[in-house]
C-alpha positions as a Python dict, from the first residue, in 0.01 Angstrom:
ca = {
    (1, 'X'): (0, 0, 0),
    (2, 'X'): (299, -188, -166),
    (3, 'X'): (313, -589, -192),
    (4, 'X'): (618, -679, -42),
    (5, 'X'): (684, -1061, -149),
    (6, 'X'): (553, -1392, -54),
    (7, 'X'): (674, -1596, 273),
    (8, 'X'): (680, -1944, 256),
    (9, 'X'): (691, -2133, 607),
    (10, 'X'): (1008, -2390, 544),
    (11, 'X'): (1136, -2655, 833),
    (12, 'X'): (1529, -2592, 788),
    (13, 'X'): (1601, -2209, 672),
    (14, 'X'): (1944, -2334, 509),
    (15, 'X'): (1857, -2652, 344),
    (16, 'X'): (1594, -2462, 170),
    (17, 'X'): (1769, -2172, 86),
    (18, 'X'): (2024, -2409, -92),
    (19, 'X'): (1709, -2515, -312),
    (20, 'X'): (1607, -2194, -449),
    (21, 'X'): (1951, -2078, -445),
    (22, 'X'): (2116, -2382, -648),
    (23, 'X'): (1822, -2561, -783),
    (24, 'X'): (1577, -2273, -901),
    (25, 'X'): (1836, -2025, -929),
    (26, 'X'): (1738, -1708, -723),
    (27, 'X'): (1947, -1430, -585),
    (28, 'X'): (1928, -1371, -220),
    (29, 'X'): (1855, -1024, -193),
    (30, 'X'): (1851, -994, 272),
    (31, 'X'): (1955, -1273, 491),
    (32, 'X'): (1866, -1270, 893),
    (33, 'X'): (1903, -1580, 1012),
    (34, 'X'): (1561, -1769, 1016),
    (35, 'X'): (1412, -1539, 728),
    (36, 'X'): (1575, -1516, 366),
    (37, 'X'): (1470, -1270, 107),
    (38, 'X'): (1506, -1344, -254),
    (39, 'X'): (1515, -1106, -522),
    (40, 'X'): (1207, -1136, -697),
    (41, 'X'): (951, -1130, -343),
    (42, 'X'): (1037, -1461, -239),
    (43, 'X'): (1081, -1524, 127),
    (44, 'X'): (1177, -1814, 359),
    (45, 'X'): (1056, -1822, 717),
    (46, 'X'): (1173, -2066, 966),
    (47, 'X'): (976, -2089, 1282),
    (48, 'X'): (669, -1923, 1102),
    (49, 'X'): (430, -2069, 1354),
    (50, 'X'): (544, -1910, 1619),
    (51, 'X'): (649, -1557, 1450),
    (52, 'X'): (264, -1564, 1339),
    (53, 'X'): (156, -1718, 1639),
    (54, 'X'): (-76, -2045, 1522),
    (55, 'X'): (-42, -2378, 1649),
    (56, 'X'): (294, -2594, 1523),
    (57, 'X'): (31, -2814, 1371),
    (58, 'X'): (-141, -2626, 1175),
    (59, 'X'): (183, -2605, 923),
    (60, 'X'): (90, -2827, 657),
    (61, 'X'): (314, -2999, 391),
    (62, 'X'): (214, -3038, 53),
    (63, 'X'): (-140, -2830, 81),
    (64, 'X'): (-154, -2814, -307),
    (65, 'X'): (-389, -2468, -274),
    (66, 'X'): (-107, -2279, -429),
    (67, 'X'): (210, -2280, -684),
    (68, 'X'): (544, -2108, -722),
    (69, 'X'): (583, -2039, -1089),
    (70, 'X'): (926, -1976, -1249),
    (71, 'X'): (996, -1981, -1617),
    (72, 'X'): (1365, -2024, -1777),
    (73, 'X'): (1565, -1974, -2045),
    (74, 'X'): (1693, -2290, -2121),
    (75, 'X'): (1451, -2573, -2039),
    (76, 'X'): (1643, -2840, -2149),
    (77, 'X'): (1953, -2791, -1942),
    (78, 'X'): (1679, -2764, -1646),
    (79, 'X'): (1582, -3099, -1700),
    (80, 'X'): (1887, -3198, -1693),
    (81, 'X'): (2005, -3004, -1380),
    (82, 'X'): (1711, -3152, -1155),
    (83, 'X'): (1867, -3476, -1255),
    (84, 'X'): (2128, -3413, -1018),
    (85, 'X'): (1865, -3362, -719),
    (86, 'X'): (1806, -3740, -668),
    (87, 'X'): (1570, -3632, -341),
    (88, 'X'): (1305, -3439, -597),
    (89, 'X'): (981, -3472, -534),
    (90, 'X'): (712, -3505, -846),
    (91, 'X'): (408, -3381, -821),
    (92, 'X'): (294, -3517, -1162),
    (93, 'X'): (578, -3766, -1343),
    (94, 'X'): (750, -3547, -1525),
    (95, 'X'): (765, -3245, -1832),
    (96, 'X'): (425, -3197, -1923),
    (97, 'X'): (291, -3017, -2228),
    (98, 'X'): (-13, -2785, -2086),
    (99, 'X'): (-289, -2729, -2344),
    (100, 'X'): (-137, -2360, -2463),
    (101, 'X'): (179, -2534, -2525),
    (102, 'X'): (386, -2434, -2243),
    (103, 'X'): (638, -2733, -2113),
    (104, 'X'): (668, -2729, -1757),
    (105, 'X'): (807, -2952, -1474),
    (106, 'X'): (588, -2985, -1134),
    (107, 'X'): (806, -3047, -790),
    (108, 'X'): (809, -2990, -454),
    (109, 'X'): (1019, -2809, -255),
    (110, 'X'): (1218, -2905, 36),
    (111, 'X'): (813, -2852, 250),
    (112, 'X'): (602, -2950, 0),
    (113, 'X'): (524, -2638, -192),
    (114, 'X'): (437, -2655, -509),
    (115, 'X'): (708, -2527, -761),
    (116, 'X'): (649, -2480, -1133),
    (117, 'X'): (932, -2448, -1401),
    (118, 'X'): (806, -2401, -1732),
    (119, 'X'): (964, -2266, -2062),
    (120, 'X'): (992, -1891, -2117),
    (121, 'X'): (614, -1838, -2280),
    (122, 'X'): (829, -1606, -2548),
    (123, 'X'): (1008, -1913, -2667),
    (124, 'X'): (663, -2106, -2694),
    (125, 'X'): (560, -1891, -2893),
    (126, 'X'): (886, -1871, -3147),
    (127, 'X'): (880, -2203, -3187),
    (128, 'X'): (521, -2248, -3289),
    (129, 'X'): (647, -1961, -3521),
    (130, 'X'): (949, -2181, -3626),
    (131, 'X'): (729, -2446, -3701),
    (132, 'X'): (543, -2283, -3969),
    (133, 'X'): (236, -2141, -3759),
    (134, 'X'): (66, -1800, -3818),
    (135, 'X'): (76, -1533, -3589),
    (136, 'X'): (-345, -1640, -3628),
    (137, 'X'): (-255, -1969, -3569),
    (138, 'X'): (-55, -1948, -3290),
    (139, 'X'): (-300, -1702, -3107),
    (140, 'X'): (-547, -2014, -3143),
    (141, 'X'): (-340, -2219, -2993),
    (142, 'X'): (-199, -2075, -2669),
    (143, 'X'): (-554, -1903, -2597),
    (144, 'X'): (-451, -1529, -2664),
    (145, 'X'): (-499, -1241, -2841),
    (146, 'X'): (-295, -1174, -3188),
    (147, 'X'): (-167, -846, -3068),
    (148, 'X'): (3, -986, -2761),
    (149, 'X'): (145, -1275, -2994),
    (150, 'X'): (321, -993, -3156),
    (151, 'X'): (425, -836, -2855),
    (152, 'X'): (594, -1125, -2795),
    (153, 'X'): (742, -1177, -3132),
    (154, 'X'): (839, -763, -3091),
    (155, 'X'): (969, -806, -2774),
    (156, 'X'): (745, -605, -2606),
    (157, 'X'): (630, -835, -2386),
}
């Protein structure tokens, strides 16, 4: 058995594949119509209830039982991007700082999934480095072992 990616029900199949296309930034790897396929195992499925066959109803919005986590490159310019999506949904205020030191943004999508954009973890790590940390300290701090601190400082991570 292979996993194969993750379908998320949406409402309007090209509103939402704008979002992950312009917002989060995916690639679209198949298109048919009322399912998208991103690169990465991300699908979209319009008309899910009937395709799977349960009650229209029984679609909820904003179920907040699961997240879609994404980390970039450039934070910053994230923030800034999502400034340009007036229509963004919150889930909590804004960047938060989680307890390992990760900065992340909580949204939700276009049907209320939950969507988390964080900070590469690599570059967490480099700039507790930066900041005069030890590889010890550091470990402490995010909540893992030395040896994968230095894979990430190695780039084996």
């Amino acid at each position: 058995m292979k996993y194969e990616s993750l379908c998320l029900s949406v409402k309007d199949i090209e509103a939402s594949k704008k979002f992950y296309q312009d917002l989060i930034g995916l690639e679209i790897d198949s298109d048919w119509g009322i399912n998208v396929g991103f690169k990465g195992g991300i699908a979209l499925q319009q008309d899910f209830d009937k395709i799977i066959g349960v009650p229209k109803e029984s679609i909820v919005s904003r179920p907040h039982n699961m997240e879609l986590v994404f980390e970039t490159d450039d934070f910053d310019t994230f923030i800034k991007k999502i400034e340009h999506y007036p229509n963004i949904a919150f889930v909590r205020g804004g960047v938060v700082e989680q307890p390992w030191g990760q900065r992340v943004l909580h949204i939700y999508d276009l049907d209320g999934h939950i969507v988390e954009v964080g900070e590469k973890f690599s570059q967490v790590i480099q700039r507790f480095i930066s900041d005069g940390m030890s590889v010890e300290a550091v470990a402490k701090r995010c909540g893992i072992p030395v040896e994968d601190v230095k894979k990430f400082l190695d780039g084996k991570w």
